[in-house]
Backbone bond lengths (Angstrom), bond angles and torsions (degrees), N, CA, C in turn:
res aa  C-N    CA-C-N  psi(-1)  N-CA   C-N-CA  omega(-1)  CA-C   N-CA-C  phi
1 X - - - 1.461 - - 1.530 109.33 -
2 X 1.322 118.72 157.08 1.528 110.54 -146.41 2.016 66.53 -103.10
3 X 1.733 96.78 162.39 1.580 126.46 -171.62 1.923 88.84 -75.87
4 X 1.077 126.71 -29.96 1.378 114.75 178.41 1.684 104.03 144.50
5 X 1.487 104.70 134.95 1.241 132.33 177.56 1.638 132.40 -69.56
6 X 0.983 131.21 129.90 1.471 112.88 -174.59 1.328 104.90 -160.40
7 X 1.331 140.07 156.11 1.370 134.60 -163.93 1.898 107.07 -87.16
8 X 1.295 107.51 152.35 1.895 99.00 178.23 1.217 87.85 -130.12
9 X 1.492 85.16 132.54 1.993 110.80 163.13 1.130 114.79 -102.02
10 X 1.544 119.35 117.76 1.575 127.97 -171.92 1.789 107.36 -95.50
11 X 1.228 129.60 121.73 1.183 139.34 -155.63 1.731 77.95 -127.60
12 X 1.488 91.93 175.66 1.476 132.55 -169.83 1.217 108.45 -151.75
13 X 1.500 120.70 78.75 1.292 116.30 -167.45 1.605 152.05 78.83
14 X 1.550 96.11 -21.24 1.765 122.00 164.08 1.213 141.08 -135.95
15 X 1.359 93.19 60.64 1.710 122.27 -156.57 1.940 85.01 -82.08
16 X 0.786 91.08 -72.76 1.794 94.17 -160.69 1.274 98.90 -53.25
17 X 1.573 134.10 -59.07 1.307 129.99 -178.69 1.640 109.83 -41.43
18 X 1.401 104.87 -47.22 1.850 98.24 -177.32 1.711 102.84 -59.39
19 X 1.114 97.50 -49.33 1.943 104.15 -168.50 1.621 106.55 -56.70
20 X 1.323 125.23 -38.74 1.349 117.43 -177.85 1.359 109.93 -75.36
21 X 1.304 123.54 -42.49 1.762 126.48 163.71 1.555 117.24 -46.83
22 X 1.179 111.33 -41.62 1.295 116.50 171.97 1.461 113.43 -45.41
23 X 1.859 113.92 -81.10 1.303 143.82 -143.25 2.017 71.78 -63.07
24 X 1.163 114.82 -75.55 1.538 118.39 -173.63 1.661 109.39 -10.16
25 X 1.646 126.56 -53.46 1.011 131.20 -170.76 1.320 117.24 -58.41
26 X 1.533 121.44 -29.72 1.676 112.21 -157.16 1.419 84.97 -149.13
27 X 1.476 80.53 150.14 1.979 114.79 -174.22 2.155 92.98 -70.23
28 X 1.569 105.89 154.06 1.065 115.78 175.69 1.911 100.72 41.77
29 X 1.089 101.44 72.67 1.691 129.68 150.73 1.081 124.04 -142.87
30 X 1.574 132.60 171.69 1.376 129.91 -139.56 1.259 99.61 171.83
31 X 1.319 110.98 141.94 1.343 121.15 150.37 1.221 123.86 -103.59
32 X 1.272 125.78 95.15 1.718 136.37 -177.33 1.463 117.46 -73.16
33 X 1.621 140.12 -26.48 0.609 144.72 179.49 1.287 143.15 -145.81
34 X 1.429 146.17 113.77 1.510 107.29 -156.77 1.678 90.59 -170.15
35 X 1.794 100.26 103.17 1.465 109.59 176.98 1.558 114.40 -105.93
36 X 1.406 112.93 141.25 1.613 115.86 -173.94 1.471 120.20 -124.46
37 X 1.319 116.24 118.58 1.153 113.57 168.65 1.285 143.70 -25.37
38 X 1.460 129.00 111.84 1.499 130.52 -149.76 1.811 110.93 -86.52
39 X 0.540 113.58 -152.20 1.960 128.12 170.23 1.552 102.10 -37.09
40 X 1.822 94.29 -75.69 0.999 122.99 -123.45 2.335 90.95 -88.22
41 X 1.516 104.58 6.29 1.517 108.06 -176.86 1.275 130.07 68.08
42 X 1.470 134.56 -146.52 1.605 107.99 -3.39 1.556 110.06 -62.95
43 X 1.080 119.25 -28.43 1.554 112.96 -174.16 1.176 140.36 -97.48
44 X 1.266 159.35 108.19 1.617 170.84 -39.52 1.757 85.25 -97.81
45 X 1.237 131.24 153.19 1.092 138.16 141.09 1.344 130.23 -33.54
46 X 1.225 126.56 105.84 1.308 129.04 -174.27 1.400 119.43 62.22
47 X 1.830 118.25 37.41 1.307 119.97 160.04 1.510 105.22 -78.62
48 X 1.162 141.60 -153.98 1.283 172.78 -119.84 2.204 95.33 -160.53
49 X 1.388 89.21 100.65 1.519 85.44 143.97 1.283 140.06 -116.57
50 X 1.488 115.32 -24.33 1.292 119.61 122.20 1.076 132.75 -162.13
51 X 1.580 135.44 161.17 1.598 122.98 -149.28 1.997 95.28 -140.86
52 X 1.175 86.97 157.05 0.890 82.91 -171.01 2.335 112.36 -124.04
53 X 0.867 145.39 105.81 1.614 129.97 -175.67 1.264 111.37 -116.52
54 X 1.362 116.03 -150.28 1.657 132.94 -172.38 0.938 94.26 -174.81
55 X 1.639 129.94 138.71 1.492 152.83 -174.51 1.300 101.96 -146.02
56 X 1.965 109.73 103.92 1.668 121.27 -174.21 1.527 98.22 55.32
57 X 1.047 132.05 45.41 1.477 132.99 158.96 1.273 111.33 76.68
58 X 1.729 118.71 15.96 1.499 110.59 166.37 1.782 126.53 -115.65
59 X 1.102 97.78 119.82 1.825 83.49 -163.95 1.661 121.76 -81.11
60 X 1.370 100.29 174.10 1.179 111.95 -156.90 1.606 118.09 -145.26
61 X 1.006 141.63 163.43 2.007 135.06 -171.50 1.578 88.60 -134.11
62 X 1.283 107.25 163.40 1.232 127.10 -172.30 1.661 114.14 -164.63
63 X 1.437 122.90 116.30 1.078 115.51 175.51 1.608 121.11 -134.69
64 X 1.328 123.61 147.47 1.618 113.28 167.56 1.820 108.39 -71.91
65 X 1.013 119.00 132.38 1.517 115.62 159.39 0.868 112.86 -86.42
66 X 1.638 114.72 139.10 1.699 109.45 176.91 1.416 122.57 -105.12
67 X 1.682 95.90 13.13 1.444 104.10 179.48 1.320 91.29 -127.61
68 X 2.004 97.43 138.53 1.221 115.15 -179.81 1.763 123.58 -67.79
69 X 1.128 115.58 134.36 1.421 114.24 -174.28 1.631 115.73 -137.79
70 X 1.402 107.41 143.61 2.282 115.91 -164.17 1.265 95.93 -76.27
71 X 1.486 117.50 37.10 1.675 108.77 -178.21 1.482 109.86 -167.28
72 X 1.492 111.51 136.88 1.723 97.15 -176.31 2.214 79.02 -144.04
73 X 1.272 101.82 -168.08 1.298 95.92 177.08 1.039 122.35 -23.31
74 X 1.624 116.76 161.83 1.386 134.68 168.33 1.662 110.37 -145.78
75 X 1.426 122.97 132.21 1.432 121.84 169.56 1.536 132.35 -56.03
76 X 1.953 96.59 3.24 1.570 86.30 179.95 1.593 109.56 -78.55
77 X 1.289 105.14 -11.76 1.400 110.90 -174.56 1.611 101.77 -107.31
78 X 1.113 108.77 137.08 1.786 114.60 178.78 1.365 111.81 -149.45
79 X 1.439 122.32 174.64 1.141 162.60 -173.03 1.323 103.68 -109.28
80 X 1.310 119.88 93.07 1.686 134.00 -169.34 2.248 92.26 -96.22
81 X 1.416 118.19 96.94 1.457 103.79 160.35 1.757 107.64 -86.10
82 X 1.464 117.53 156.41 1.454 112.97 166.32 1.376 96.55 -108.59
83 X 1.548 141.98 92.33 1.206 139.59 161.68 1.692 128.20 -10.97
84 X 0.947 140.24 112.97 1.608 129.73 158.25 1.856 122.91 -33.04
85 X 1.800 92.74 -52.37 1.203 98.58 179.14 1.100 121.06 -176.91
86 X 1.030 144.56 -172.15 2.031 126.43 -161.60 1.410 96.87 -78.55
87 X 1.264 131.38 -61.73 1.600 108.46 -174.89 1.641 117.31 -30.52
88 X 1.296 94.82 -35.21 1.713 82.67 -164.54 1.775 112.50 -91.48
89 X 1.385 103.36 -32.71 1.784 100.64 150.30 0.976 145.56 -49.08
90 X 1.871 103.55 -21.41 1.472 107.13 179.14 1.959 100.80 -107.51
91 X 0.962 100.86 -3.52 1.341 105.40 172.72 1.524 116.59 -88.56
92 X 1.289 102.34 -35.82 1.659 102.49 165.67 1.405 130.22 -76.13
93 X 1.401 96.61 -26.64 1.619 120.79 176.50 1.587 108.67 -66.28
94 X 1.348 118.48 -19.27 1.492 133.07 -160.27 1.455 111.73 -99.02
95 X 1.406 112.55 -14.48 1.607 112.44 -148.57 1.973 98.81 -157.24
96 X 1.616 112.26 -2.41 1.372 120.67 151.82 1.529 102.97 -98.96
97 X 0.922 126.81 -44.09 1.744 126.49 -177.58 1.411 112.48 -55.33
98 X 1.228 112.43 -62.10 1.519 116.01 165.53 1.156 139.11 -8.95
99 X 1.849 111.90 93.40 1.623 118.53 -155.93 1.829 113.65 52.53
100 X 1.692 107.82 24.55 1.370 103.49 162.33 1.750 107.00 -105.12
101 X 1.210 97.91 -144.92 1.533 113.13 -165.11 1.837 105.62 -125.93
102 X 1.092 146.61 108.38 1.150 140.75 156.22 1.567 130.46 -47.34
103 X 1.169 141.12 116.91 1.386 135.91 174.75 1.722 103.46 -104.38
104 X 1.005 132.35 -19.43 1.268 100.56 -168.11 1.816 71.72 -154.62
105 X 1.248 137.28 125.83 1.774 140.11 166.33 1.478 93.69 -64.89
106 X 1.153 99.64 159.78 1.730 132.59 177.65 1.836 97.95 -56.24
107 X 1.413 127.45 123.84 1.277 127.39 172.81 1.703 124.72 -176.44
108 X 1.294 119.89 150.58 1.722 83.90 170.65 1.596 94.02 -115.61
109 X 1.835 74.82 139.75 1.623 133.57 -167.77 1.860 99.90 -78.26
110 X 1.152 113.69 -2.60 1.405 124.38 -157.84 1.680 128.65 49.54
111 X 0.876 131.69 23.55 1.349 167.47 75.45 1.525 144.36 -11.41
112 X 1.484 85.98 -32.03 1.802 101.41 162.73 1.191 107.33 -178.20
113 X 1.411 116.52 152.02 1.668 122.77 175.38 1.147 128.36 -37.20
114 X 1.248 87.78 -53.49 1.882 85.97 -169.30 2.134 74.42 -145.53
115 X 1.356 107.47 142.39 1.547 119.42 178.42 1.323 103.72 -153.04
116 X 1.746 122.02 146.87 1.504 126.64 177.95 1.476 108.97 -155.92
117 X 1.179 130.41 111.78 1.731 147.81 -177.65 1.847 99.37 -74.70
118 X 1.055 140.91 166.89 1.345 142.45 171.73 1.333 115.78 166.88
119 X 1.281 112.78 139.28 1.542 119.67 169.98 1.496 90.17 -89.60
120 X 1.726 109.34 146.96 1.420 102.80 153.08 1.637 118.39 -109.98
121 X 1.086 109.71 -158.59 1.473 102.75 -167.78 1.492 123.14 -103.30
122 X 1.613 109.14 60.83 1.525 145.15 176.03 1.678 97.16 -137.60
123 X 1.381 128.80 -28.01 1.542 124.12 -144.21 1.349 122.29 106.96
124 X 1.590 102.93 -33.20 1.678 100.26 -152.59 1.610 102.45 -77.01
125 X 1.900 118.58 138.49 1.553 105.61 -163.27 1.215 78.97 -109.22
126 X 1.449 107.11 165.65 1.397 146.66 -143.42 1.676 97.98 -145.26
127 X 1.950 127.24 130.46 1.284 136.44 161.82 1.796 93.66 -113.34
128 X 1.371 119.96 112.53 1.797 127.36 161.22 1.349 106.16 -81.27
129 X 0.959 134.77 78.59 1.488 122.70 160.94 1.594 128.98 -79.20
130 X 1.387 122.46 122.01 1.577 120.80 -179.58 1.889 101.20 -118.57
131 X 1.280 91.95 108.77 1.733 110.20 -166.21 1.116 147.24 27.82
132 X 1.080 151.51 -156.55 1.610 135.68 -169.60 1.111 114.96 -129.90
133 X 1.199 116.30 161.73 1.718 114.26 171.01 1.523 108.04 -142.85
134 X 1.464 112.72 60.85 1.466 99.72 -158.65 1.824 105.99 -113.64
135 X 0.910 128.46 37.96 1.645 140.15 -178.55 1.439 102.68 -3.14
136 X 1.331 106.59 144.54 1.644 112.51 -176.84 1.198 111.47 91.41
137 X 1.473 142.05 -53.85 1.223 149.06 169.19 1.011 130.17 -34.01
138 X 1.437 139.19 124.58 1.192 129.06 -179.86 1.212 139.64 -98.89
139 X 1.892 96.31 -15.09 1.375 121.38 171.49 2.032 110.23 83.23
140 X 1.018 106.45 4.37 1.398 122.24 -173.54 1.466 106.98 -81.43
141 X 1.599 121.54 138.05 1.453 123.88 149.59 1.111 129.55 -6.18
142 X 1.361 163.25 161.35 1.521 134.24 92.46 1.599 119.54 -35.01
């Protein structure tokens, strides 16, 4: 059984800058780990070879690649937050958007109250959700 699972964000150079913006956003985050390439490489001096955090107590890896690659994020994969409450949706909404890209504006989707999709300005996309409105549902397992 694997020691434990956690998502990796592949950067190109702004591994730590994304990770410290991150941890900044949410209560009980951390940076636990975070080794950097020396002199001697292969990759840029003092990029990210690999790092390690927790965002609201869930962790996460982070690395610079030092080899170039025809692909960096994609929105099929995201960062789902469930908001507390509009201050903090619109506060996250304010400061992940920032010099990012919008996919879907702040609205309810009927599906949820208030909902907002976004790249921020690393790539990495972002789902804000502030509660549901989904009738019929029970919210139960299979």
């Amino acid at each position: 059984m694997p020691n434990h699972i956690a998502p990796q964000l592949m950067f190109e150079g702004n591994a730590e800058q994304a990770m410290r913006f991150y941890v900044s956003l949410f209560d009980d985050s951390e940076i636990v780990r975070l080794e950097r390439y020396g002199p001697d490489g292969p990759g840029k001096e003092g990029s990210v070879v690999q790092a390690e955090f927790t965002l609201a107590g869930r962790r996460y890896s982070c690395i610079d690649s030092h080899i170039q690659h025809p692909f960096s994020f994609t929105p099929s994969i995201s960062l789902f937050i469930e908001c507390e409450n509009r201050e903090e949706f619109e506060r996250l909404l304010e400061q992940l958007s920032e010099q990012g890209e919008m996919l879907m504006p702040p609205d309810n989707y009927g599906f949820s109250t208030r909902f907002a999709w976004l790249n921020d300005r690393f790539g990495v996309s972002w789902q804000l959700n502030l509660g549901t409105t989904r009738p019929g549902l029970s919210g139960e397992a299979p």
